[in-house]
N, C-alpha and C positions, 0 to 999 in steps of 0.2 A: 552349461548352466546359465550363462550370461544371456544366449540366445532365450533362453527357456523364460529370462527374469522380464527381457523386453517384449514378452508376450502377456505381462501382466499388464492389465488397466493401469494405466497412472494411477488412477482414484482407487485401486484397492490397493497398490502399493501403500499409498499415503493413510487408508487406512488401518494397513496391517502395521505401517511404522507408530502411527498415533498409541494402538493396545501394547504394542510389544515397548512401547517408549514408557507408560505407564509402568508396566509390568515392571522393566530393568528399574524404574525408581525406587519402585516399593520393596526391589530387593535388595536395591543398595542401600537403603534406609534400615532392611532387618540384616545386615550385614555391620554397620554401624561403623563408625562411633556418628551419631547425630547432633550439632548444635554449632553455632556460628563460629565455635572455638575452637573445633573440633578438625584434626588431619581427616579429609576425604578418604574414604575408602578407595581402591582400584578403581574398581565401575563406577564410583562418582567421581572419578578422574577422567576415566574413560569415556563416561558421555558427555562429560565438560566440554573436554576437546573436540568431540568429534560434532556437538552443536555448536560451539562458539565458532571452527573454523570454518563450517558451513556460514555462518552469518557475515566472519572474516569473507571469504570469496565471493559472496554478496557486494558488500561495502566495498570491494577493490573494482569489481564493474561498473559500480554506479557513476562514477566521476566521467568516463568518459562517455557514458552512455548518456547521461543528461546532456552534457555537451555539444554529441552528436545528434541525437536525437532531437533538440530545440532547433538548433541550426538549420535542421532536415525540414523540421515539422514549417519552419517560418518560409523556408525557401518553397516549401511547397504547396503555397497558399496561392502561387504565381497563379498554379495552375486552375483557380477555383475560380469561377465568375461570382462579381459579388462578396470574395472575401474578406470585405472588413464587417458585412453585415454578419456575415457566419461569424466571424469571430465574438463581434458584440453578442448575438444570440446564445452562444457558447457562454460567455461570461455570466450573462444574464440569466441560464437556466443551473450551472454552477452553484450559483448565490441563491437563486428559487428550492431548490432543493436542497440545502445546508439551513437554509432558514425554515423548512418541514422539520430536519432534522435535528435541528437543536430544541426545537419545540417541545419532541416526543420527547426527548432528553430531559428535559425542566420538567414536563410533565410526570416522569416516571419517579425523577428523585422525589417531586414532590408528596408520591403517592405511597412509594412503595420505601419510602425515607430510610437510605440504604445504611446512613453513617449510626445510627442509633440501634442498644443495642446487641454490639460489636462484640464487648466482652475485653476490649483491645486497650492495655495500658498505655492512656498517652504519653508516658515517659519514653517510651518505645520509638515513640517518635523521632523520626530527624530528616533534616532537610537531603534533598538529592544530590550528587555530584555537579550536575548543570539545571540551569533555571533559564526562566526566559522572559523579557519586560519589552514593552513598546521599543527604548531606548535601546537594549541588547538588536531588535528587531530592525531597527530602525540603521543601526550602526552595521549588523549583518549583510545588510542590501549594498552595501558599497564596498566595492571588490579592494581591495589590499595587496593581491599581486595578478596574473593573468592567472592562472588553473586556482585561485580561492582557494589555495592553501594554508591552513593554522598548524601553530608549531605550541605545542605544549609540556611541561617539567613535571617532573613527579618523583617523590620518594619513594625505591622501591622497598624501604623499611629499615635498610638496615644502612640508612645515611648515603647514600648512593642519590645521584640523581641522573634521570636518563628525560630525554628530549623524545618526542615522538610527534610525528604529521598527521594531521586529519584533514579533511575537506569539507569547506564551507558550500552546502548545498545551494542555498539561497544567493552566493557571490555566482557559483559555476552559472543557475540561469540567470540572471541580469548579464553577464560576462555572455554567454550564447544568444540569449537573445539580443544585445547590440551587435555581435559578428552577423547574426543571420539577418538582421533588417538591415546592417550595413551590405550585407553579400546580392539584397536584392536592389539594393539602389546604386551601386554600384553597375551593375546590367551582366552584359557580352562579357565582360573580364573576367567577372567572376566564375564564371560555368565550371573552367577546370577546378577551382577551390569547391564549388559546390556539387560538383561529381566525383571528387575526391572524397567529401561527407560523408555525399549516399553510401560510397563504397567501404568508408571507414566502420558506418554503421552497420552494415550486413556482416562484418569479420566480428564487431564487437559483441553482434547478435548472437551468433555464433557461438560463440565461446558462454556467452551468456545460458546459450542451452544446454552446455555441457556441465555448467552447476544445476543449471536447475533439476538436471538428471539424478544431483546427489538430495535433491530433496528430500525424499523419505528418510534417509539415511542420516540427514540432518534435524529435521524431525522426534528422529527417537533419541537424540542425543539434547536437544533440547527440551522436549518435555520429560525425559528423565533427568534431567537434570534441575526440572524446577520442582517436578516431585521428589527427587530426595535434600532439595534445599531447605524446600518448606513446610513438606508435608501436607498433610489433610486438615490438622487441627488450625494451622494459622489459613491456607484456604477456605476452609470453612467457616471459618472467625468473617472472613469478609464474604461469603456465600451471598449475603441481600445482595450486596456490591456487582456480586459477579452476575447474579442471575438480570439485577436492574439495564445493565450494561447489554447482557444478550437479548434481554427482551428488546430495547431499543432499536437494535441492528435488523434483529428478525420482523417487527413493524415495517423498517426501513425495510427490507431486501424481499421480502413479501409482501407487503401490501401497499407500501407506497410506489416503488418501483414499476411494478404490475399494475398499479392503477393509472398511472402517468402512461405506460405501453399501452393499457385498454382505451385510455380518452383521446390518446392520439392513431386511435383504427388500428393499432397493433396486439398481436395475440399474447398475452402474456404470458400462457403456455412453450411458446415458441421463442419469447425472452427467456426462461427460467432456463430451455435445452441449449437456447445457445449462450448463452454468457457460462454453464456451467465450468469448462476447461476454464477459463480464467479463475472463475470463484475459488475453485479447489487447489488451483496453484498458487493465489493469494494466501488463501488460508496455512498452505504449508510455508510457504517462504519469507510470509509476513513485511513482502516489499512489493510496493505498487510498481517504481521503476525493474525490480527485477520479475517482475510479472508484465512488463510494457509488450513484449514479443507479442504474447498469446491475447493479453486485451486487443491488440490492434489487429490481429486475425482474426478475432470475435466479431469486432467490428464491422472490417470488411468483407468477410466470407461469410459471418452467419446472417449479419442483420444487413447485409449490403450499404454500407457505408462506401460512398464513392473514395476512392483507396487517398486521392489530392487531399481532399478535407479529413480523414480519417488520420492520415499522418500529421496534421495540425493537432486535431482535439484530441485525439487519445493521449500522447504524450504530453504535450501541455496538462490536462489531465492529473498525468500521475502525476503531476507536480506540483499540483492545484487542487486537486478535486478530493477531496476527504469527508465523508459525511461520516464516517466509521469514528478514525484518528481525533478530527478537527469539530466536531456537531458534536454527535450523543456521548461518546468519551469524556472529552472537559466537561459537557454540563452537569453530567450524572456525577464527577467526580465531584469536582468542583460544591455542588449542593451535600456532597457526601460528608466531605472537607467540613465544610460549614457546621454540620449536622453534629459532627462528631469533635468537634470545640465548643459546639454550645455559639454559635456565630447565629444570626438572625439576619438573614438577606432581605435587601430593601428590594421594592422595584425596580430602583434606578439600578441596581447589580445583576438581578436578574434580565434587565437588558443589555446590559453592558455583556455580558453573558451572552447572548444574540449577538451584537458588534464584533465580540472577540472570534467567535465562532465563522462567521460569515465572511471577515475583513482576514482575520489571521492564517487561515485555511494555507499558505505558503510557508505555517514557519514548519510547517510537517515535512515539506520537502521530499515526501515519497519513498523517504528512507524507514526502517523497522525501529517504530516506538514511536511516541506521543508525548514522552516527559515535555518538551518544550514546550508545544502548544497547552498543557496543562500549568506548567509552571507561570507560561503569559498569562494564561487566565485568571491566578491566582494571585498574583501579583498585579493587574488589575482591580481585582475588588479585593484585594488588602486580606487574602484571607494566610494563613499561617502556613507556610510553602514546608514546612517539617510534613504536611500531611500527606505529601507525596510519598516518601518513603515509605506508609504501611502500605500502598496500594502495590507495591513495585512486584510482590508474592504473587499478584494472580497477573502481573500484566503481559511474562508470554502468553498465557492460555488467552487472557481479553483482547491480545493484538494479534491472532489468527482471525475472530472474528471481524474484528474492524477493518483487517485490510482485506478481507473477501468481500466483504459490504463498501470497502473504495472503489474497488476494481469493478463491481456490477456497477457503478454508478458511474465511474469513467467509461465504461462501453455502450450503456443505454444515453449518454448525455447527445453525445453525437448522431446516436437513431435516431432520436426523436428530432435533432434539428434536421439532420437533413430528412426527415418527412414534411418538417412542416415544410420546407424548403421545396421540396418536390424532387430534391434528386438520390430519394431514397429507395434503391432496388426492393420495392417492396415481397414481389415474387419468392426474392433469394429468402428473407427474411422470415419466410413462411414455410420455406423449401424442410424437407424431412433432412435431417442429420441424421452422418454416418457412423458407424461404429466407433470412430476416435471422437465422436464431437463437433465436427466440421460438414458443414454442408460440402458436400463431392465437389471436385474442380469440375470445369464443363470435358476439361482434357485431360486422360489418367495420365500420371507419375510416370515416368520412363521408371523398368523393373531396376535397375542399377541403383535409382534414387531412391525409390519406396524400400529397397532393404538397409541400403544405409542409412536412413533417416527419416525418423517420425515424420509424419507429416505438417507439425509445429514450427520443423525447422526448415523449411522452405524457404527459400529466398521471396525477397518483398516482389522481384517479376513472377515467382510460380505462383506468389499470395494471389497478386492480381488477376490473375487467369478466373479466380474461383467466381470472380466479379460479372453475372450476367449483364451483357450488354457488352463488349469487347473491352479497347484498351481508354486510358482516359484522356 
């Protein structure tokens, strides 16, 4: 039966998990008892666990996959002629295209005016668990121990208090990137530390593709789970919200994308087939960093990203690049917020709105959610941060799409520079894909490895093979 399951598409797995995830909500909802006060039934136990601990084995690969990963990506700049101009290019098309997308964001709330309405008593309201301000932002970026560990207390209700560790995403990269611009000024000494990386990175990958394999399975556990939290009638309460939010993204990932691919000579038919694998495993895992494997093979196999510079921007990227999370999310929210207080936004906010979006883009950190860079935003232009909490009902289902709409734009960012650049296998780029997604390597798979593993999970030398023009 196992053999049988991995002969199914990834992508109809993930869509047979989406209906069937739907379905167990609506039945654990007529199975009852329904309301915030209320003991969960079995199957809204059952899908609690089975998506929170997918999200759980998410969040325990991240730590060291940023780590490794930045380190990787810096050390491997050695090898690019001209890499501090790639890298400025990189930054500079980043910020070009978050400033598109926060535009279409201002523009939508403005039109389609999502907070008005609602239906939704603002009593209802209340502030988030965590928020986020310049000064929170500012204070974040300076590391506190070496792995940017935080330690926090909690009542677990009945007077008890228990201590628990999290990870400071934004300390782990300041922390990687000064080991890895230390590791390349350093020279000769370093190599054994920085081939130890590479290698740490290929085990972490790894292991990284053996969650990602529980995706669907996490999938129906999480959106049944936020269908029998909240039902249709408070989703639907925010419907303008939700559809303002998708419209956004589908501007974004259809039309702005595509036309950026068309005015730099590339097919935008030929972007849509190869970024798809990434999209779709964005969309289920709802993590840029745990989607890093598959963008960065997007990169270099479909649209020939030379593999040196591709191991820079991609992952930098996920760590950076958010037009989804960090653009049209806080703006749409953010005017939604306003909307829905009866708040009257000045010019001067609705820029500052552009600023946060464009500058803040790191406090998302690539991890699954947006509360912070929404809470900066709002606490920026002083709007009333309780208004986070009604949006929290639809924000699984809005953050499938936003992190599919980060991850297209972390793999198209790096085409398009290395076109302008010239070191863009354009051929490959154009080349027909295969039945998984992938432009064919130039050398097939020895039969031992093609049955043991997708071909996702290829190590970074078979990735490279896929690269016309030999080695780099």
């Amino acid at each position: 039966m196992l053999s049988a399951l991995r002969r199914v598409p990834f992508a109809i797995q993930v869509l047979l998990a989406l209906v069937l995830g739907i379905a167990l909500g609506i039945v654990a909802r007529q199975i009852g008892p329904v309301g915030p006060d209320a003991d969960p039934n079995w199957l809204a136990v059952t899908l609690d666990t089975v998506g929170s601990t997918f999200v759980a084995l998410l969040r325990t690969i991240v730590p060291p996959l940023i780590l490794l990963a930045v380190i990787a990506s810096i050390a491997n700049l050695r090898n690019v002629t001209n890499a501090a101009r790639l890298a400025l290019r990189t930054l500079l098309w980043f910020a070009a295209t978050a400033l598109v997308a926060v535009a279409i964001g201002i523009g939508l709330g403005l039109t389609i005016r999502p907070g008005l309405g609602t239906g939704i008593d603002p009593e209802t309201a209340a502030e988030p668990g965590s928020t986020g301000s310049w000064l929170a932002f500012l204070d974040s970026i300076v590391p506190t121990n070496f792995l940017g560990l935080t330690a926090g207390t909690s009542d677990d209700g009945t007077g008890a208090l228990s201590t628990s560790l999290d990870f400071n995403a934004l300390q782990l990269i300041v922390i990687a990137i000064a080991i890895g611009i230390a590791a390349v000024r350093v020279g000769k000494a370093a190599e054994p530390f920085l081939a130890f990386t590479q290698s740490a990175l290929e085990v972490v990958l790894k292991v990284l593709w053996w969650v990602i394999r529980l995706a669907p399975l996490g999938t129906v556990g999480l959106l049944g789970n936020a269908v029998y939290s909240y039902g249709w009638t408070t989703i639907g309460a925010l419907g303008k919200f939700a559809i303002a939010i998708y419209v956004g993204l589908v501007l974004v990932l259809f039309v702005v994308y595509p036309l950026l691919a068309l005015a730099s000579g590339l097919s935008p038919v030929k972007y849509f087939t190869g970024v798809w694998p990434a999209v779709q495993l964005g969309f289920v895992s709802r993590s840029s960093m745990g989607t890093l494997p598959v963008t960065q093979r997007v990169a270099e196999v479909n649209f020939g990203v030379p593999r040196a510079y591709a191991s820079f921007a991609v992952p930098f990227g996920a760590t950076t690049k958010m037009d989804g999370c960090a653009a049209i999310y806080p703006a749409i929210a953010a005017i939604f917020i306003a909307q829905f207080f009866g708040v009257d936004l000045s010019i001067t906010q609705y820029l500052l709105i552009v600023f946060v979006s464009v500058i803040g883009s790191a406090a998302t950190a690539g991890t699954t959610g947006a509360t912070v860079m929404l809470t900066l935003t709002l606490s920026t232009l002083g709007l009333p941060l309780e208004g986070v909490g009604l949006l929290l009902a639809v924000d699984p289902i809005l953050d499938m799409g936003r992190t599919a709409t980060n991850v297209a734009g972390q793999a198209l960012i790096p085409a398009l520079v290395a076109k302008h650049e010239g070191i863009l296998d354009v051929e490959r780029f154009h080349a027909p894909r295969g039945l998984d997604g992938f432009v064919p390597v130039d050398e097939p798979v020895p039969a031992a490895k093609a049955d043991d593993a997708p071909p996702e999970e290829q190590s970074t030398e078979e990735r490279s093979e896929a690269r016309v023009g030999g080695s780099d």
